[in-house]
C-alpha positions as CSV (number, residue, x, y, z in Angstrom):
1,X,-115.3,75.4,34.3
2,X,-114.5,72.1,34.5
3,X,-111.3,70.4,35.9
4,X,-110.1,69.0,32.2
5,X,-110.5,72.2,30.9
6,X,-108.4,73.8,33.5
7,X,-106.1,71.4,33.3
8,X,-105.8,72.2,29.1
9,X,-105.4,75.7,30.2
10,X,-102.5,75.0,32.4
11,X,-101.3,72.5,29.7
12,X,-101.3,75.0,27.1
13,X,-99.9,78.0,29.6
14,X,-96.6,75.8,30.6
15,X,-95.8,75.0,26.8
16,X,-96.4,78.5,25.8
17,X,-93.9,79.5,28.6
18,X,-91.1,76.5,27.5
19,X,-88.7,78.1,25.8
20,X,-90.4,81.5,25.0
21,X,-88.0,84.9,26.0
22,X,-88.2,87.4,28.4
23,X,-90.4,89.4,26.5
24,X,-92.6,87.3,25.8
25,X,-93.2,85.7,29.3
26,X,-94.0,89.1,30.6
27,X,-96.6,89.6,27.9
28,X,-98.3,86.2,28.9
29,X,-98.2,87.1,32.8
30,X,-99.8,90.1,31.9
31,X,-102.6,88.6,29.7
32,X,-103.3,86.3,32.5
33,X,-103.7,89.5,34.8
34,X,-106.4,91.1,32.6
35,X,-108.2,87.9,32.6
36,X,-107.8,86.9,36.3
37,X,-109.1,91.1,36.5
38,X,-112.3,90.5,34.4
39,X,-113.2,87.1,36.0
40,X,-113.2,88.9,39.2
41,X,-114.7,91.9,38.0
42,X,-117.4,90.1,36.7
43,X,-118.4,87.8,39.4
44,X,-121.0,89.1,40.8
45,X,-122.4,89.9,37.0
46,X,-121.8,93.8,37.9
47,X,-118.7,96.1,37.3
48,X,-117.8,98.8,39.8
49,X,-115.6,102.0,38.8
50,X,-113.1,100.9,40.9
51,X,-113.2,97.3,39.1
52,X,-113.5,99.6,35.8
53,X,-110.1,101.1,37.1
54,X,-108.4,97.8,37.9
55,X,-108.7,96.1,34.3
56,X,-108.0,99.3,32.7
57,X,-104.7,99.6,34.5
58,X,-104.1,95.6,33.5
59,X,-104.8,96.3,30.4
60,X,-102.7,98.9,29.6
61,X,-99.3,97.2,31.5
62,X,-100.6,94.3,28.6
63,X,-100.6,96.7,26.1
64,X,-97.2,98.1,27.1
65,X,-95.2,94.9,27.2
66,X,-97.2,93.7,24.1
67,X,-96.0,96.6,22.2
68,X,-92.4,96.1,23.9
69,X,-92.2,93.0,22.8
70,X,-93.1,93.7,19.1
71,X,-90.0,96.4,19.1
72,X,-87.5,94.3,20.7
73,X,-88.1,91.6,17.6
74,X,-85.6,91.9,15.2
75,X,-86.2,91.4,11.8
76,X,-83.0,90.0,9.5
77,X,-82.6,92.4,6.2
């Protein structure tokens, strides 16, 4: 990866975390878990069980505060 596209990823990260609510910041940190989780896992082009483990566990604590999130919206009637 390149440094301008790392820069567009932090970029895009900060303004997605400007003004956004709890909820929602927790749901972003967790997606960037599960990634930072299957760049590492997949490093060395192999995944172990224990790495298997790892991402499965990230993604589920994404899943959780994704779903989370989606009940504490509330629509008006």
């Amino acid at each position: 990866m390149n440094g301008l596209n790392l820069i567009n990823i932090a970029l895009l990260y900060f303004q997605m975390n400007m003004g956004t609510s709890k909820d929602a910041k927790l749901v972003l940190a967790e997606g960037m878990d599960v990634m930072n989780s299957l760049v590492a896992a997949t490093k060395d082009k192999k995944i172990t069980n224990a790495e298997k483990k790892a991402l499965a566990k990230e993604l589920r604590q994404f899943s959780k505060a994704a779903i989370d999130m989606l009940d504490n919206i509330n629509l008006p009637d």
